[in-house]
C-alpha positions in Angstrom: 57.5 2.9 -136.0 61.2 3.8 -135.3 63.5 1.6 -137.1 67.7 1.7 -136.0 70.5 -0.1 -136.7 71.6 1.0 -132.7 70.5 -0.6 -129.7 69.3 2.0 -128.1 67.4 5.6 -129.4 68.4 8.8 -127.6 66.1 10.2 -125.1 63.6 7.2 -125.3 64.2 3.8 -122.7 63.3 0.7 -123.7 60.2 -0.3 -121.8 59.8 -3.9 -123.1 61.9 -6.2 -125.2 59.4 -8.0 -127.3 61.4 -10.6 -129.4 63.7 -11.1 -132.4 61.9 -9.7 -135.6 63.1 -10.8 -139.2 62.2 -9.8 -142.7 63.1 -11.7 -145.8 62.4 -11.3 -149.6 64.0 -12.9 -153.0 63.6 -10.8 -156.2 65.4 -12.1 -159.2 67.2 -10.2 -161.8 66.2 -10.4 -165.3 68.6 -11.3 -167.9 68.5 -7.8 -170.1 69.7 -6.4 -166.7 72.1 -8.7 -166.0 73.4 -8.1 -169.9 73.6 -3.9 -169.3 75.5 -4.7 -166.0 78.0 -7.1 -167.3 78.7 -4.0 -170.3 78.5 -1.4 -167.0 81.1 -4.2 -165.3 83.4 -4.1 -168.4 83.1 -0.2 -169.4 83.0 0.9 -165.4 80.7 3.0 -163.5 77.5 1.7 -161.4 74.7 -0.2 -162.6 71.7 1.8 -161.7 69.4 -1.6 -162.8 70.9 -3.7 -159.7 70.9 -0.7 -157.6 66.9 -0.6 -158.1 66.8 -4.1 -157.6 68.8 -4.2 -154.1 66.9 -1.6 -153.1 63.0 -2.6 -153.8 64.5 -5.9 -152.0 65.9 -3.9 -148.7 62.8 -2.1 -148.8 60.1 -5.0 -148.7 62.6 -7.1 -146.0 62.5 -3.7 -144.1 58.9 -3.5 -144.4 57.7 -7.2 -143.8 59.6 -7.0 -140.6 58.0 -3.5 -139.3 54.6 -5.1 -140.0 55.9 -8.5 -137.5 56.9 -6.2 -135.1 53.5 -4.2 -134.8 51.9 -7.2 -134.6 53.1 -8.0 -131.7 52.9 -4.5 -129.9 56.2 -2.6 -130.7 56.7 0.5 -131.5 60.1 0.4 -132.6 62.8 -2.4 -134.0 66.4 -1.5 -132.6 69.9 -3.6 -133.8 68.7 -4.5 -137.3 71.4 -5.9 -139.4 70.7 -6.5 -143.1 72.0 -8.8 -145.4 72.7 -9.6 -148.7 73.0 -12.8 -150.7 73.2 -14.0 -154.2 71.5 -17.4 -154.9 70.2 -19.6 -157.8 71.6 -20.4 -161.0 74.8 -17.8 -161.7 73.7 -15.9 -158.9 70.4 -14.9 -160.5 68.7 -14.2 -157.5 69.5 -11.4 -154.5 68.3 -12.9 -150.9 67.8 -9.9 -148.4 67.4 -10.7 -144.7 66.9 -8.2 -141.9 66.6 -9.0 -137.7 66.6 -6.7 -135.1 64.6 -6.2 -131.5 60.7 -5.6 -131.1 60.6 -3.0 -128.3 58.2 -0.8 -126.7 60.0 2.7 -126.0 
């Protein structure tokens, strides 16, 4: 399956707009982590703990909405936007959203 953040891929027409397809996940971020970034936060530099975290959470958003879009007969999502939210007590929980368009090229 082609995934894009553009609305169209080169070389290959849309054939079929299917629908809107959306993928969602909430992963929460331990305390020890949140304790090594706040250091990372004073200190500088990046905090390769959150990094992991944002990305295993882009990754299964990305993923639950591939699997909604070959369910209903797409063979490609085009305009996905992804998003990212902190949520719960102190921001203790990262919220990643995706959408974008089911299409048959």
């Amino acid at each position: 399956m082609l995934l894009s953040t553009t609305a169209v891929i080169e070389g290959r027409p849309v054939m079929e707009y299917l629908g809107v397809v959306t993928g969602e996940t909430i992963i929460g971020a331990n305390f020890v982590k949140d304790f090594f970034a706040s250091i990372r936060d004073i200190v500088g530099g990046r905090s390769g703990s959150y990094e992991k975290v944002l990305r295993e959470a882009k990754d299964t958003a990305m993923r639950e909405m591939e699997e909604r879009a070959a369910r209903i007969g797409a063979n490609a999502v085009i305009g996905i936007d992804i998003d990212y939210e902190t949520m719960g007590q102190n921001g203790s929980m990262i919220m990643v959203t995706c959408s974008g368009t089911a299409v048959r090229l």
